[in-house]
N, C-alpha and C positions, 0 to 999 in steps of 0.2 A: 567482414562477416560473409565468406564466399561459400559456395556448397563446400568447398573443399571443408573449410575449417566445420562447420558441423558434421562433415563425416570425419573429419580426425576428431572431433567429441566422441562420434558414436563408437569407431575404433578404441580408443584409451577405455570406454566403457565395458564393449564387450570382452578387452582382455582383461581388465579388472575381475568382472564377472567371472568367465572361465578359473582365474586363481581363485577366485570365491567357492567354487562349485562345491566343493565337499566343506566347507566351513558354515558356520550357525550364521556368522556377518551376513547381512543384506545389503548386496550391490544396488547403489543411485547413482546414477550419470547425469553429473553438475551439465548445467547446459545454459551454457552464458549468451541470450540472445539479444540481439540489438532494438529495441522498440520500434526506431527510424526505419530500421529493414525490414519491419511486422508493417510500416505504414504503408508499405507497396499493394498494388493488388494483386492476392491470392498469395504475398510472399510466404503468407502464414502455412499456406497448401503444401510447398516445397520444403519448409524449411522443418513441418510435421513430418513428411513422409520420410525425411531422413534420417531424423529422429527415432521414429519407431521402428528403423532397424534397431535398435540396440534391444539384447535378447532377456535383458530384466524387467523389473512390472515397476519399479520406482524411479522418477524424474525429478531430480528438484534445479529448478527451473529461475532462473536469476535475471529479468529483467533489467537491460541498462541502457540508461540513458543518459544525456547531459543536462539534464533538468536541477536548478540548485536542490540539494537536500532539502533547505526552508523553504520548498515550493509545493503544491502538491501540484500534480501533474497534470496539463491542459490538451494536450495534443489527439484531440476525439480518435481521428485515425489510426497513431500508434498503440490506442489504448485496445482501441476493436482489435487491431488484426494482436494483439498480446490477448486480448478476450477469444480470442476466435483460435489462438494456436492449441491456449488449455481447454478447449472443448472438442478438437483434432486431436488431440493426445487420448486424452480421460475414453473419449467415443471409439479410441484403438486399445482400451483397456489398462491405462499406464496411471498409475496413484503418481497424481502430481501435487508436487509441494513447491508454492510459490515465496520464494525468500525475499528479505532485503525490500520490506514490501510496510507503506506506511499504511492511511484510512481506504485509500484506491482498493485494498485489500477485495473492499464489499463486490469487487466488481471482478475482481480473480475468483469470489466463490460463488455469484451469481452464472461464472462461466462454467464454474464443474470442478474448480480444485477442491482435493480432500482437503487439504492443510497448506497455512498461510505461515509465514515467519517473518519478525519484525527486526531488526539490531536492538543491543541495548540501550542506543544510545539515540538523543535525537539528530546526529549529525552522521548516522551511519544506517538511517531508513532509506539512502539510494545505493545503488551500486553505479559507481558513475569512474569513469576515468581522471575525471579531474580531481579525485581524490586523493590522489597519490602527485596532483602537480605543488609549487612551490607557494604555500600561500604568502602573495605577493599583498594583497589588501589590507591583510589582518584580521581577517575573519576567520572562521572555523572556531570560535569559543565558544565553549556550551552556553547557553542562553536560558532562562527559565522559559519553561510555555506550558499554559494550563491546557487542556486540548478539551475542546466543545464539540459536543457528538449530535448537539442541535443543529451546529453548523458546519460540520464535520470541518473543524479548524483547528490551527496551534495558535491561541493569544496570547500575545506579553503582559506579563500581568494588571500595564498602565489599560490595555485596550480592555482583559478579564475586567475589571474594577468597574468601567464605562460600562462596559456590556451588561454586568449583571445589575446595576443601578436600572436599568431600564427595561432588564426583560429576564425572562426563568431562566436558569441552566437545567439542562437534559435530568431527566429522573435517575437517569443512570448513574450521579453521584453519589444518589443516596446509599451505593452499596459499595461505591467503591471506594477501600479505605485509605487510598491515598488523595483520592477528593477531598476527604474529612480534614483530612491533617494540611491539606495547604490552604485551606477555606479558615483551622483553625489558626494557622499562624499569620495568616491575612487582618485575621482583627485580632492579633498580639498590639500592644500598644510599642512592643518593640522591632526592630525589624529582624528576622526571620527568615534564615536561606532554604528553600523549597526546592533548590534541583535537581537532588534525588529523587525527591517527592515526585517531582513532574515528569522523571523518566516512567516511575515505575506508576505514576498515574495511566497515562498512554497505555501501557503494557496492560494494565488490569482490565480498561477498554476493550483492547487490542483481541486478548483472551475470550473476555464476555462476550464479546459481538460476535467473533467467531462462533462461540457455542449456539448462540441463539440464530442464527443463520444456519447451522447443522441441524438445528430442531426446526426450520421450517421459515423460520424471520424471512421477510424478502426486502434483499440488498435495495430495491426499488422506492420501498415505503422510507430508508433510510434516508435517500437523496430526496426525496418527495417533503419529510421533514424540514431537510438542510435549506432547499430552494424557497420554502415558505419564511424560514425564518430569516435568511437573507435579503426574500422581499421586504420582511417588515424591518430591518436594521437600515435597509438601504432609505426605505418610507420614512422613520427618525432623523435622515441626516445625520446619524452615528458614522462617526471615521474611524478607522482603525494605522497603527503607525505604520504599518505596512503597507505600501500601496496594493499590491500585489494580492493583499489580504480581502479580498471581497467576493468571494464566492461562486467566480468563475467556474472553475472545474465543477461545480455539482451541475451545472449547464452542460459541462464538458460527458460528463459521467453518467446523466441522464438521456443523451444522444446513444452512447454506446449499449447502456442497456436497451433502448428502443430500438437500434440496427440489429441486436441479438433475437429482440424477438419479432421483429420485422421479416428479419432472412437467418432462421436457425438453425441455415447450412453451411 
């Protein structure tokens, strides 16, 4: 991820463009950035200004990292200077749309993206390189996971069960109809595959959150939620099967909105 390769983005963009010129299509230049490379200082400065040669007004902008997909994303650094490149872009006038993007999302539009994009699937919310390696472990199967927007988390449903015996799920299921239907076949007296359900659960999330952030929600009060109810899960001695699963990154997530508005340059 050298200057070179983002100016051959910006090149393949503005000839795209140019054959675009007299056509209705609207030219975006994919722009495949390394998160690791955003964790440098200022790399974000450089790797904007190259960027915004390119002579169209749309970016859609693809964060990659090698973080497992079943993770959400920890690394404060990587995530500021990813915060700090869509706010370098959006500030030089460019409508950026941030892909391949799980709940982190809250913190790509606290930055300034118009528009967030999710995968369909829960094993296709990163853009990583190791996705295309040889699964050697035997992983990569789709997994059910309810996803809790209290704790901005994906639980199995053994950890959902625990969870909700001891404490509320988010209001936000009450509208959303794929909440209903895996809540309904959760007390089926029979068992009941939900992982359809649980994609397009995410997704209904995914959508809502976004709108209510377009109308004014701030990404802040969402992590401010997350980190209270993780104090009190951690306060229970509640475990969840995931080690991993304890609500780290809203630590991570609440740092980087504070660098933002600390220094919102």
């Amino acid at each position: 991820f050298d200057d070179a390769y983002y100016d051959l983005l910006v090149a393949i963009g503005n000839e795209t463009a140019g054959l675009l010129d007299q056509s209705p299509s609207r030219p975006m230049l994919t722009a495949l950035v390394s998160l690791d490379d955003l964790a440098r200082d200022d790399r974000y400065l450089q790797i904007g200004s190259i960027l915004s040669k390119f002579g169209g007004r749309d970016i859609y902008l693809c964060l990659m990292d090698d973080e497992n997909p079943r993770y959400e994303r920890l690394d404060s650094g990587a995530l500021e200077g990813g915060a700090r490149l869509i706010r370098a872009l959006t500030a030089a006038g460019f409508v950026v749309t941030v892909g391949f993007t799980s709940s982190e999302m809250i913190l790509w539009k606290a930055a300034g993206a118009q528009h967030v994009a999710s995968g369909k699937f829960f094993n296709l919310r990163r853009f990583t390189a190791s996705r295309w390696d040889e699964d050697e472990a035997g992983g990569g199967r789709n997994i059910w996971y309810w996803f809790e927007p209290s704790l901005l988390a994906f639980l199995r449903e053994a950890d959902f069960r625990r969870f909700k015996r001891d404490f509320p799920i988010s209001v936000m299921h009450a509208t959303n109809p794929y909440s209903q239907a895996i809540l309904e076949k959760l007390q089926s007296a029979e068992k009941m595959p939900w992982l359809a359900d649980s994609w397009r659960q995410f997704l209904h999330w995914f959508a809502e959150c976004e709108a209510e952030l377009d109308n004014g929600a701030a990404s802040a009060d969402l992590i401010s939620v997350a980190l209270d109810t993780w104090h009190q899960v951690h306060a229970s001695k509640l475990k969840f099967e995931q080690e991993r699963n304890n609500g780290e990154w809203a630590r991570s997530w609440e740092i980087v909105l504070n660098e933002l508005n600390r220094r919102p340059g």
